[in-house]
Every structure is written in C-alpha cells, then in structure tokens.
N, C-alpha and C positions, 0 to 999 in steps of 0.2 A: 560596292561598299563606298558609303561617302569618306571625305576627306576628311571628314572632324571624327568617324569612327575609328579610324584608321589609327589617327593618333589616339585617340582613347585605348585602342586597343593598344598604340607603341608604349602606355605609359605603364599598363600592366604589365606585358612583356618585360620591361624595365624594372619595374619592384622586383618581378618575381625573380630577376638575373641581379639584382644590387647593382643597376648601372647609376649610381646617383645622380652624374651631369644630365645622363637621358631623360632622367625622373623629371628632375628641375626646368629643365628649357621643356620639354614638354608640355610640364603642367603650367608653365607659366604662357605657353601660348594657347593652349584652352582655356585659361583665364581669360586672354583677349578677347579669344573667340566669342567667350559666353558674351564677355560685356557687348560685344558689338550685336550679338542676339538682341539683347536686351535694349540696345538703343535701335533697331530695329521691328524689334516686338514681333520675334520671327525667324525661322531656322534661316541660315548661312546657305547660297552657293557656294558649292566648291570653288568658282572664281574667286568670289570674296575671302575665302578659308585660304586659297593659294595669294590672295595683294596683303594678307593678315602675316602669311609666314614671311613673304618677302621681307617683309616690314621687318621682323622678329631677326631677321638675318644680316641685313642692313645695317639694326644699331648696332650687333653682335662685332660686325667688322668696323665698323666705327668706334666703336668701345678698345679693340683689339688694335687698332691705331695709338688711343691714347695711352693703352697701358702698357705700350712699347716706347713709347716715347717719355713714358714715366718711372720706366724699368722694373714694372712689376710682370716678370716673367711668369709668374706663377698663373695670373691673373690672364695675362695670353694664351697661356694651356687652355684653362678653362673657357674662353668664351670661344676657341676653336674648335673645341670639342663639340660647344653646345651649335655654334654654327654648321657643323658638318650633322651632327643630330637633324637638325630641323631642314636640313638642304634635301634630305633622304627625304621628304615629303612633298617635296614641288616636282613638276612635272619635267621630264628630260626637254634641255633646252635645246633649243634649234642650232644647227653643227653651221658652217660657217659659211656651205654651199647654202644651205636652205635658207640664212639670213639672207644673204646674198640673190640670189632668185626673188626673196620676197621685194627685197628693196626696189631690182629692175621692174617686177611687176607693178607695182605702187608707182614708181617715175613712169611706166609708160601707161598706166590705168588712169593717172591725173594730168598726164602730158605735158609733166614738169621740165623746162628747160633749162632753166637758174636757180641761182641759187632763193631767191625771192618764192618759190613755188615750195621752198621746203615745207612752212607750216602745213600746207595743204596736200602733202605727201604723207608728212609723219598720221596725221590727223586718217589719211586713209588705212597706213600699216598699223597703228597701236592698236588697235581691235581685234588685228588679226594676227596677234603677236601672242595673245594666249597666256599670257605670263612666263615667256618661254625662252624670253629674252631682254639683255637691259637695253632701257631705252635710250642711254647716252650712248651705249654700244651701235645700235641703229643709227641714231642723228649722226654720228660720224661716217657712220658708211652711206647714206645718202649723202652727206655733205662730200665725202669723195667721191662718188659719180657725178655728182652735178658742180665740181669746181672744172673750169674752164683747163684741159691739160696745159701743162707745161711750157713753154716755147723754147 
C-alpha cells in the first residue's frame, strides 16, 4: 500500500475514533500532498510523500518552539500531538550504529581525508539516507570523523 493511501486510510480510522488532532494534521498533509500532485501533474513517490511529511513535522516543531516561548501551553499540546500523528508515517530512522557505518562507508567510498572533502561525502550519503535520517544529524557526524583528533 502506498504512503498517501495509508494516510487516507489514517484519516478514516480517525473520524471514525473522534481522534480530532489525528483528523486535522492528517488531512492537512494530504492537502499538501494533493497540491504537490497537482504541480506535478501526477501521483506522488513515496519518497516525495515521506520529504512532504518531513516538512509537515518540521514546522510542527518549530511552531512548538515559538509557542513555548510565548506561553501558550495549550497550543504545545496540540502541535505535539499532531507531530507524533504524522512521525507514525515516516519510515523507522536509522539507529546510531547504522548512521555511523554509513558515514565510514561514504569517507572511505569518496576517500575523504579533511575536512574540505565534506561536501563531497555528504553529496554521496543523502541519497542513501532514505529519509531516514536528519541531515545536520549526519554533517556533524562526518564532521567528527574527519576533524584532526585531539592532541
């Protein structure tokens, strides 16, 4: 089953339980979806459905920033709720050994030795990252194998 059915189907499930935050952050990210159909002129990869939900999770936590910082608690609830909703739809991320093996493979598949060779490291893992992991989470861990140890 695709990724975009899945949520059609989570949005059903959710009326028919009165989950309303469910309802809401769902149907609001098959809105996305459809539009980006539409400026496509053409069904969605799942890839594209999972850099859609990202997205959707992203401002969620950014939002959930400012309205902490604005003390609307109430307003925190809610955009946690819808963020942990729409998380349940991306793909299980890569655990900390599996980044880590990716990363050494990437430095010794582009036979980076400085830090200078980063662009051309990351450029080999993002593709093969799958949506499965964040990318500044990455760039720091390449950037700590390839800084010079300690003295």
């Amino acid at each position: 089953m695709e990724l975009r059915e899945k949520i059609e189907d989570g949005v059903k499930s959710a009326l028919k339980a009165g989950r309303k935050t469910d309802v809401g952050a769902l149907r609001l990210t098959l809105s996305e979806i459809r539009s980006a159909e539409k400026e496509k002129r053409g069904p969605l990869e799942d890839e594209e459905v999972v850099r859609i939900i990202r997205s959707a999770v992203k401002k969620r936590k950014e939002a959930i920033e400012m309205f902490r910082k604005g003390g609307r608690e109430d307003l925190v609830e809610k955009e946690t709720a819808e963020a942990a909703v729409l998380t349940e739809y991306l793909p299980a991320p890569f655990s900390a050994a599996e980044l880590e093996a990716l990363v050494e493979e990437g430095i010794a598949e582009t036979e980076a030795t400085s830090m200078r060779d980063l662009g051309r490291i990351m450029k080999w893992i993002m593709p093969r990252l799958e949506g499965k992991a964040d990318g500044s989470e990455v760039g720091r861990l390449v950037k700590e194998k390839l800084s010079p140890p300690p003295q």
